[in-house]
N, C-alpha and C positions, 0 to 999 in steps of 0.2 A: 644834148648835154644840159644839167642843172646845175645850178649852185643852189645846194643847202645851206641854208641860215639857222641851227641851230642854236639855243637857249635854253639853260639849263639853272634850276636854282632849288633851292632846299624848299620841300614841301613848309608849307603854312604851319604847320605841326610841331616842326622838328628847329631846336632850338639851333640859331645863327649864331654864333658868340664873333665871326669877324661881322657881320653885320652892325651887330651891337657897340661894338668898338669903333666902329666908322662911324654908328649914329650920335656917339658920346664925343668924340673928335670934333663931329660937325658942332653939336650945341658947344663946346668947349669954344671955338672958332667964332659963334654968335649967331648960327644960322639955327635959330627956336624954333624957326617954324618947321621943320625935316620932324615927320610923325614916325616913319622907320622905315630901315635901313634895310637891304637882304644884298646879300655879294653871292654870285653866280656865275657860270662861264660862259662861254659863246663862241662857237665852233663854228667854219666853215669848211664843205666839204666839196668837190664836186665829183657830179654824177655823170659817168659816162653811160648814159640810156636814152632815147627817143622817147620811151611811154612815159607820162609821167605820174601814171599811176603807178607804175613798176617801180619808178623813179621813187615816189612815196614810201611804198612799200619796203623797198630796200634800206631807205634813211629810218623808218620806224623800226628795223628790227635792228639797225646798227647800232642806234639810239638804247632799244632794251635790250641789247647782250654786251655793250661793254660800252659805251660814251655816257650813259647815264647811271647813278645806283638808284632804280625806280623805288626802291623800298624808301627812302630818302630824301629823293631829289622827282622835281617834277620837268619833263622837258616841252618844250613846244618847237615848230619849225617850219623854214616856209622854202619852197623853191624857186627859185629866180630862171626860167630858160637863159641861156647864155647864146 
């Protein structure tokens, strides 16, 4: 058994408007030094598998058919054995 650590957040590209909002918030607040902001999600899942290349494999494709919009969003993930 795994536990995925998934993270998820908008490609470098594609513009954040609640990111931006949080970075304008902070300077508003006095914290100048915050250079910028991205808001993103973060999923945990667990994996009932032994291999944990299987284990991989199955979080990357969960990841590119419905936890992530790849055209948009970028993900990364780690697996923890439980």
């Amino acid at each position: 058994m795994y536990t995925a650590k998934i993270s998820i957040s908008p490609k470098k590209s594609v513009l954040d408007p609640q990111g931006k909002a949080v970075h304008h918030a902070l300077e508003t607040l006095g914290f100048t030094e915050v250079d910028d902001v991205r808001i993103g999600k973060f999923i945990e899942i667990k994996v009932d598998q032994e291999d944990r290349a299987i284990a991989a494999e199955k979080v990357n494709k969960m990841c590119e058919s419905l936890l992530a919009n790849t055209v948009i969003e970028d993900y990364t993930f780690e697996l923890d054995p439980n």
